[in-house]
C-alpha positions in Angstrom: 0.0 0.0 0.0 0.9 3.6 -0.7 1.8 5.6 3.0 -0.8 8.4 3.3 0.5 11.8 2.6 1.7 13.3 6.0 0.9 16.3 7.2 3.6 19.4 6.8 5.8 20.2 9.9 5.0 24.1 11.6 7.6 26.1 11.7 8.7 27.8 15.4 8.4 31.2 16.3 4.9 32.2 14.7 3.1 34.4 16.9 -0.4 34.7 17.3 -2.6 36.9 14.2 0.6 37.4 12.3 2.2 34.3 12.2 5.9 33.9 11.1 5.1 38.2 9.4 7.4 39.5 12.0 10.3 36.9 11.2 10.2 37.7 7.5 10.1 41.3 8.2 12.7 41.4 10.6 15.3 38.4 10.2 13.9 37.6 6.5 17.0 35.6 5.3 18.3 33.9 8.3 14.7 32.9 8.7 14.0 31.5 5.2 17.2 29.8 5.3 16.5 28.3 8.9 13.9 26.5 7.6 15.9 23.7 5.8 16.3 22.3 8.9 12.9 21.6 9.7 12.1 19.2 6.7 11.9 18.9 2.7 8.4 21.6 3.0 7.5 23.6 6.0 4.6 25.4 6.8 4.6 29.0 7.6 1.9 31.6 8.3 1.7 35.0 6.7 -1.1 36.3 9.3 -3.5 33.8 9.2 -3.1 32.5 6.5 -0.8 28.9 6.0 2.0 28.8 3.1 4.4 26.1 2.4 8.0 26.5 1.7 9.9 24.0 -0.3 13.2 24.0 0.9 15.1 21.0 -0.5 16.6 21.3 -4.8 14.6 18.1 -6.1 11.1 19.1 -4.8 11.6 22.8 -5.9 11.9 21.1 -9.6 8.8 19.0 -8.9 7.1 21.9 -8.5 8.5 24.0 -11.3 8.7 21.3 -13.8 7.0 18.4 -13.6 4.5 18.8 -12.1 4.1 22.4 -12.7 0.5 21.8 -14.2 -0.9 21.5 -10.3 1.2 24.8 -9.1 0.2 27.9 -11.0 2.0 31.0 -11.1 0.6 32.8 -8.4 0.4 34.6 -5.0 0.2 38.0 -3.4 3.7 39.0 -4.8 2.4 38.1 -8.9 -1.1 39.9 -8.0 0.8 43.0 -7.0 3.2 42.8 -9.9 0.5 42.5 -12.1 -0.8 45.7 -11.1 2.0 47.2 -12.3 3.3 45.2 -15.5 -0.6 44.0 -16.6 -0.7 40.7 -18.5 3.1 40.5 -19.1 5.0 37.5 -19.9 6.3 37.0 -16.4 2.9 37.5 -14.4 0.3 36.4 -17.4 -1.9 33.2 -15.7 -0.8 30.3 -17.1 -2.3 28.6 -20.1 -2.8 29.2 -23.7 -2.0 33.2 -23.8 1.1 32.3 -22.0 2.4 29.4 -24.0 1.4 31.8 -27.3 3.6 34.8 -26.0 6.4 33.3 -24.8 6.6 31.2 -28.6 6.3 34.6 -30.1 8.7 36.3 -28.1 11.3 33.5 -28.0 13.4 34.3 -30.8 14.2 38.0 -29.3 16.0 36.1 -26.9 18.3 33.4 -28.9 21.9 33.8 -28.4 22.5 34.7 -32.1 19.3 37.3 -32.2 20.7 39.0 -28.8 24.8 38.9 -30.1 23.6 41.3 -33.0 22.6 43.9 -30.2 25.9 43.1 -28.4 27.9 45.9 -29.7 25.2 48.6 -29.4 25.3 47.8 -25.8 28.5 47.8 -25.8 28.8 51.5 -27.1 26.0 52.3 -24.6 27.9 51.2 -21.5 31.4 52.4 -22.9 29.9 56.1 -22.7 28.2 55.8 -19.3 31.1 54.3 -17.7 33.5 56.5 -19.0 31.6 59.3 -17.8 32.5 59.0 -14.3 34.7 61.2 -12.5 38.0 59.9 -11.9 37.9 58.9 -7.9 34.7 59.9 -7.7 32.3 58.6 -4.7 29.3 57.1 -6.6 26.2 54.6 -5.5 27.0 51.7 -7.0 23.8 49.8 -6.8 22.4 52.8 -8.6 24.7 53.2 -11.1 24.3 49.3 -12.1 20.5 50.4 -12.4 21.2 53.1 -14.7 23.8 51.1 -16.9 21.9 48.3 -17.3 18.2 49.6 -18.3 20.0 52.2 -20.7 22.2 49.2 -22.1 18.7 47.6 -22.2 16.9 50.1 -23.6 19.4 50.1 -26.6 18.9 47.0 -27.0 15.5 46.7 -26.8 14.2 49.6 -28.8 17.4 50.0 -31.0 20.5 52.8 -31.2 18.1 55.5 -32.2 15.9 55.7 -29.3 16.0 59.5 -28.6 18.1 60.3 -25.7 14.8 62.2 -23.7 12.9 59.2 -23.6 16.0 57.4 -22.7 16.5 60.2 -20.0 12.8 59.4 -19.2 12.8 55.9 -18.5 15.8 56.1 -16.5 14.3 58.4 -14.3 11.1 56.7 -13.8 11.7 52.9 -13.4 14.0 52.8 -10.2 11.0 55.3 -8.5 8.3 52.8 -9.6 9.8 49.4 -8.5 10.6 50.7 -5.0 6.9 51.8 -4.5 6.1 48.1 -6.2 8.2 46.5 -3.4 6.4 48.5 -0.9 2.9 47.0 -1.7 4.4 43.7 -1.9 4.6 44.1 2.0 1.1 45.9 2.5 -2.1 44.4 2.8 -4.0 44.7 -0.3 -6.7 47.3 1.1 -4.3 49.8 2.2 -2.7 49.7 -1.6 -6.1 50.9 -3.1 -6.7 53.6 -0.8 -6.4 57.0 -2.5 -3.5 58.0 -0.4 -1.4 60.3 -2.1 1.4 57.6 -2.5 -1.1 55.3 -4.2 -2.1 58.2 -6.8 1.7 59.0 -7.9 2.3 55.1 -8.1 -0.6 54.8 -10.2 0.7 58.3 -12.2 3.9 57.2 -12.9 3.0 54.0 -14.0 0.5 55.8 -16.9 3.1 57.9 -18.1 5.7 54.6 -18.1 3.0 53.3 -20.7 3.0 56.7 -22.8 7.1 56.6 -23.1 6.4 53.2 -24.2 4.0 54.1 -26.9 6.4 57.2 -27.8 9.0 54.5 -28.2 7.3 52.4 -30.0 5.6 54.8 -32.5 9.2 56.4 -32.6 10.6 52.7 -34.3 7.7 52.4 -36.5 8.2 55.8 -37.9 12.1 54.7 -38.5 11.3 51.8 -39.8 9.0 53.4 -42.5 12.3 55.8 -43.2 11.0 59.1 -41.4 14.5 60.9 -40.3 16.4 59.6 -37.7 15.5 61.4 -34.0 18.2 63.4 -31.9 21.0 60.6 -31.4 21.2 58.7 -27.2 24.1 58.8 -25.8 26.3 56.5 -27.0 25.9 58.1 -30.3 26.2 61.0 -29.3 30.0 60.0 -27.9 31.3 59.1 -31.1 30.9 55.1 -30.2 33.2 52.8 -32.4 30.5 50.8 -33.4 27.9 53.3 -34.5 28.2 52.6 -38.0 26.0 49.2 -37.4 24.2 47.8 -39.4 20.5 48.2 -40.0 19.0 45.3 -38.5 21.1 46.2 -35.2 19.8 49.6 -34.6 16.1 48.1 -34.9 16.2 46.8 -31.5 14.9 43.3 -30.4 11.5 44.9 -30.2 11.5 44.1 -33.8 10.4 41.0 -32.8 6.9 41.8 -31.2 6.1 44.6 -33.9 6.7 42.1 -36.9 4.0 39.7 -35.2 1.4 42.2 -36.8 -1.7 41.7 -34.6 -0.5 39.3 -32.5 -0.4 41.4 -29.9 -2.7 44.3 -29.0 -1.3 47.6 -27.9 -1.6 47.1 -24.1 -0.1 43.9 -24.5 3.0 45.4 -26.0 3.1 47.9 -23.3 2.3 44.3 -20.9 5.7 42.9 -22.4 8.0 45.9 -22.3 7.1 46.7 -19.0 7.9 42.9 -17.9 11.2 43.2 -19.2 12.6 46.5 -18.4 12.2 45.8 -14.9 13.5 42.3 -15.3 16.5 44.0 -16.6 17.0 46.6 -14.2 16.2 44.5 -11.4 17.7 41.3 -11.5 21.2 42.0 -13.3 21.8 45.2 -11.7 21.8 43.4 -8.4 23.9 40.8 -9.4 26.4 43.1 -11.1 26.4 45.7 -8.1 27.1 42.6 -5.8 29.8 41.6 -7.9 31.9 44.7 -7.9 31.6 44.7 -4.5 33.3 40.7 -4.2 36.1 42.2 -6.4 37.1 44.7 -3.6 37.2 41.9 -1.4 38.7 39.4 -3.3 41.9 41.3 -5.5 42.7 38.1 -6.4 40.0 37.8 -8.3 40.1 41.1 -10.0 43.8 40.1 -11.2 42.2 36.8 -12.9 39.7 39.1 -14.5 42.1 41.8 -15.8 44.3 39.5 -17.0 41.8 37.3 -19.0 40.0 40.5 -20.3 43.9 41.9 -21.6 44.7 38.5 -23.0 41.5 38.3 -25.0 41.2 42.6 -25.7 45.0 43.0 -26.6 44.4 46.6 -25.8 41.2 47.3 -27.7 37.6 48.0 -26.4 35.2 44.8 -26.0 33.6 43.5 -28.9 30.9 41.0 -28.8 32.8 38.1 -30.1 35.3 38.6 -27.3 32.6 37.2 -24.9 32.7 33.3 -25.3 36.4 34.2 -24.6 36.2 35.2 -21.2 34.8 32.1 -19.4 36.4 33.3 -16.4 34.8 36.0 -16.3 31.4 34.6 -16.7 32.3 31.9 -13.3 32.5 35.4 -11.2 28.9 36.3 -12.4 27.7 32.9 -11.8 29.0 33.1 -8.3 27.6 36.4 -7.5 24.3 35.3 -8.6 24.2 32.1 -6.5 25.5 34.0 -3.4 22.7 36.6 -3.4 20.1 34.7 -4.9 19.1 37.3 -6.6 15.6 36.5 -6.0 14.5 35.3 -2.3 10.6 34.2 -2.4 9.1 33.3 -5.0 5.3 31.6 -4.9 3.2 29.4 -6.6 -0.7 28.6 -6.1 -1.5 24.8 -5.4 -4.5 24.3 -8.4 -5.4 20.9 -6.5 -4.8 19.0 -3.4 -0.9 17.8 -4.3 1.1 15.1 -2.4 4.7 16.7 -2.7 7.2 14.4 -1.3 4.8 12.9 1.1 3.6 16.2 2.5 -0.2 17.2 1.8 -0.5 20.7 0.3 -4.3 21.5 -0.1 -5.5 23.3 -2.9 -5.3 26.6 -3.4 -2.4 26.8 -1.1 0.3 29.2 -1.7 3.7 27.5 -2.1 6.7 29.2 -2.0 10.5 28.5 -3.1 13.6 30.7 -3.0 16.6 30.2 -4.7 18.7 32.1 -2.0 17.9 29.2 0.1 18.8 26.8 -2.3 21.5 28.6 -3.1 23.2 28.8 -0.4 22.2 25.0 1.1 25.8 24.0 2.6 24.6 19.9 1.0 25.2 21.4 -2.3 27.4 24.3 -2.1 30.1 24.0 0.8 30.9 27.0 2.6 28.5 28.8 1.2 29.0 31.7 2.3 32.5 31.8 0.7 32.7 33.7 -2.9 34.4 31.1 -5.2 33.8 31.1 -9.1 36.0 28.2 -9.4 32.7 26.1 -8.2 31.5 27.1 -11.5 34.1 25.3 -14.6 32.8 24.8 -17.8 31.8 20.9 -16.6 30.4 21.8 -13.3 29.4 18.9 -11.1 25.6 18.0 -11.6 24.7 18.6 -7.7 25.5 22.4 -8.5 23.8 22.6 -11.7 20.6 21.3 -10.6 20.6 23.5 -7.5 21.0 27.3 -9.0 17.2 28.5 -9.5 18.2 32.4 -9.9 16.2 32.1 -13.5 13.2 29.4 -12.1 13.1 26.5 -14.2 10.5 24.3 -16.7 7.8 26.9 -18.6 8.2 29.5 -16.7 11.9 29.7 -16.8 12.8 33.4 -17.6 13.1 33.8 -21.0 15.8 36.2 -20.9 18.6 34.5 -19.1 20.8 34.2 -22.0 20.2 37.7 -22.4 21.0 38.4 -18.6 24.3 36.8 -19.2 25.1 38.7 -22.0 24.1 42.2 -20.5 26.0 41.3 -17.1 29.4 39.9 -18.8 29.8 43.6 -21.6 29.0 45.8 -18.2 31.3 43.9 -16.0 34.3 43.7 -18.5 33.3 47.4 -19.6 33.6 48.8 -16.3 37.2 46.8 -15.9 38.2 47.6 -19.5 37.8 51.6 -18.3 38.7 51.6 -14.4 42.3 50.3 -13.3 41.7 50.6 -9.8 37.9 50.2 -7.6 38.3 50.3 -4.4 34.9 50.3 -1.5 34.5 53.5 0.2 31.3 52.5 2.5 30.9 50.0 5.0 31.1 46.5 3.8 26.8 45.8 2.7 24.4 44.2 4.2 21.8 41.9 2.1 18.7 43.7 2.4 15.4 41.8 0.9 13.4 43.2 -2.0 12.1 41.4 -4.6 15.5 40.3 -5.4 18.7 40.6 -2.2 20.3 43.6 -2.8 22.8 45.4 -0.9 21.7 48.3 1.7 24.4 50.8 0.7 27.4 50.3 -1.4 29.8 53.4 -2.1 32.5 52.6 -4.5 35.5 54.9 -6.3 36.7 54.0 -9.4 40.1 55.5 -10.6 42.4 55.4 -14.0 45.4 55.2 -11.7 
């Protein structure tokens, strides 16, 4: 006979009315983590009401893969999200619409589509970069914001985008994500109140949709061969590779716009939304907590410089030069298994589920964080240690199968080859332009978000 599911272990420390609340708002990480070591799924309590957290790598891909058809995408983190990207590819229900975007939109992201938008980003970051004041102080985990939506934006919309919508976007995305993160952690009633935060969340987000229209009206019109608009700034600074061809200034948007009527004009808005904060979000973390290991470990910056002079010769970057730099691409792996980047991420039992011989009743939220996993001692010794040699080219199978920064099965993000891409130009870039980085602030503290980023983190950057 088969044993009867058993019921899921409680985890200590709830309190009564709010549950395990105070833990996650308070000790978030050490708590998550903590709960390894009460069993494979663990129930928590968010108020009154029950979620389960899977906290061992094998269930997690139960869930996620196969048998993702009984855990939809869901919880009060995608509900709020959805407020602010709509029906986007990341927060879409699962189902039909889903399975018919993400085939339309796959080929924006193959690694040959996104390696003809490689030097434009290139040229985009070059100019930033080399903008900064020599020894300057400067917000790192800012900076890595700006950099990477701009780099995105380029490649997104194309070379041409016009450098006050650029200006625009870089401006507004940072302001809405924070005020996203803060409903996240209210209860839903107090987010539709008409307080005056509410209205400017609601503002800003409405005029992100109208730079998104301007944008895309802006490529249609080039496409049709109206004159090209006042240039961004990488353009603008004389960029080697500004001369590119056509089909790399278009801009993977290209992509959705040649579907025709595929997709409405909200849904475009939906998907450009979705990305642009998946780009500024997850990478910039990563990157920001990257530099920051580098002041830390000088070791590893040496291994870095020299594999980026080896493979440069004294040149800028190209995009060809990145397949080169493997080493270079272990230290971003690393950074993104340290810090996650993501810490909880939920899913919505659509049935009564027997998950490793734990009952999880329908409609259920379950939840899974790959800074947990990540940073499970069973599968990643020392974990707190920073070490890209865990990641060669023919990485053991136990580490492979236990890095969920990008999710995994249908709902895996579609742009992690794209991720990898942005993160290994902007980390060479900044190397490529800055001899010496040294930390200026106290050393950061992991601070939860939607993704683990750090608190503060001051950096200078010198030529000598």
């Amino acid at each position: 006979m088969t044993a009867a599911p058993a019921s899921v272990p409680t985890a200590p420390g709830g309190l009564p009315l709010i549950g395990h609340a105070h833990l996650l708002a308070r000790t978030p990480l050490p708590f998550i983590t903590s709960l390894r070591d009460h069993g494979s799924v663990v129930r928590i309590r968010l108020g009154p009401t029950p979620a389960y957290v899977v906290t061992d790598p094998v269930l997690t891909r139960t869930v996620l893969v196969t048998e993702a058809a009984h855990f939809a995408k869901g919880g009060k983190i995608f509900d709020v999200l959805r407020g602010v990207f709509g029906d986007g590819l990341a927060t879409v229900d699962d189902g039909e619409t889903h399975l018919r975007n993400r085939r339309l939109m796959q080929p924006m992201f193959n690694r040959a589509h996104i390696a003809t938008r490689g030097n434009a980003m290139i040229d985009q970051v070059g100019a930033m970069v080399g903008a900064w004041e020599d020894d300057q102080l400067r917000d790192v985990f800012a900076d890595m914001n700006e950099v990477t939506l701009a780099a995105f934006l380029v490649a997104l919309f194309g070379m041409d985008l016009p450098a006050d919508l650029q200006r625009e976007f870089t401006v507004l995305m940072p302001v809405i994500m924070k005020e996203t993160i803060r409903q996240t952690i209210l209860p839903p009633w107090v987010t539709r109140l008409p307080l005056p935060a509410n209205r400017a969340h609601r503002r800003r987000v409405a005029r992100l949709r109208v730079l998104i229209d301007q944008a895309i009206d802006h490529h249609s019109g080039r496409s049709a061969g109206t004159p090209p608009a006042t240039p961004g700034p990488a353009e603008a600074a004389g960029c080697p590779h500004e001369a590119a061809a056509g089909n790399e200034r278009a801009g993977l948007f290209e992509t959705l716009l040649a579907a025709g009527d595929q997709f409405t004009r909200r849904q475009l808005q939906d998907e450009a939304i979705t990305l642009m904060n998946a780009a500024i979000e997850t990478t910039a973390t990563a990157l920001a907590w990257t530099l920051y290991e580098l002041t830390r470990h000088p070791e590893i910056e040496l291994r870095l410089r020299a594999e980026l002079a080896a493979v440069c010769t004294g040149r800028p970057l190209r995009q060809e030069d990145l397949d080169r730099l493997p080493y270079g691409r272990q230290v971003l792996q690393e950074a993104v298994r340290k810090y996650g980047p993501a810490w909880m991420v939920t899913r919505t039992a659509t049935r009564d589920v027997d998950l490793g011989g734990h009952r999880i009743p329908r409609g259920a939220d379950v939840v899974w964080s790959p800074y947990l996993l990540q940073n499970d001692p069973t599968h990643f010794p020392e974990p707190a240690a920073f070490d890209p040699d865990r990641w060669p080219p023919d990485r053991v199978p136990t580490t492979r199968d236990s890095l969920f920064a990008f999710g995994d099965g249908r709902r895996k993000c579609i742009g992690e080859n794209f991720a990898w891409t942005e993160m290994q130009i902007i980390l060479a870039t900044v190397l490529q332009t800055w001899p010496r980085l040294r930390l200026v602030s106290r050393p950061p503290r992991p601070q939860t978000a939607i993704t683990v980023k750090p608190d503060r983190l001051t950096m200078a950057f010198a030529a000598s």
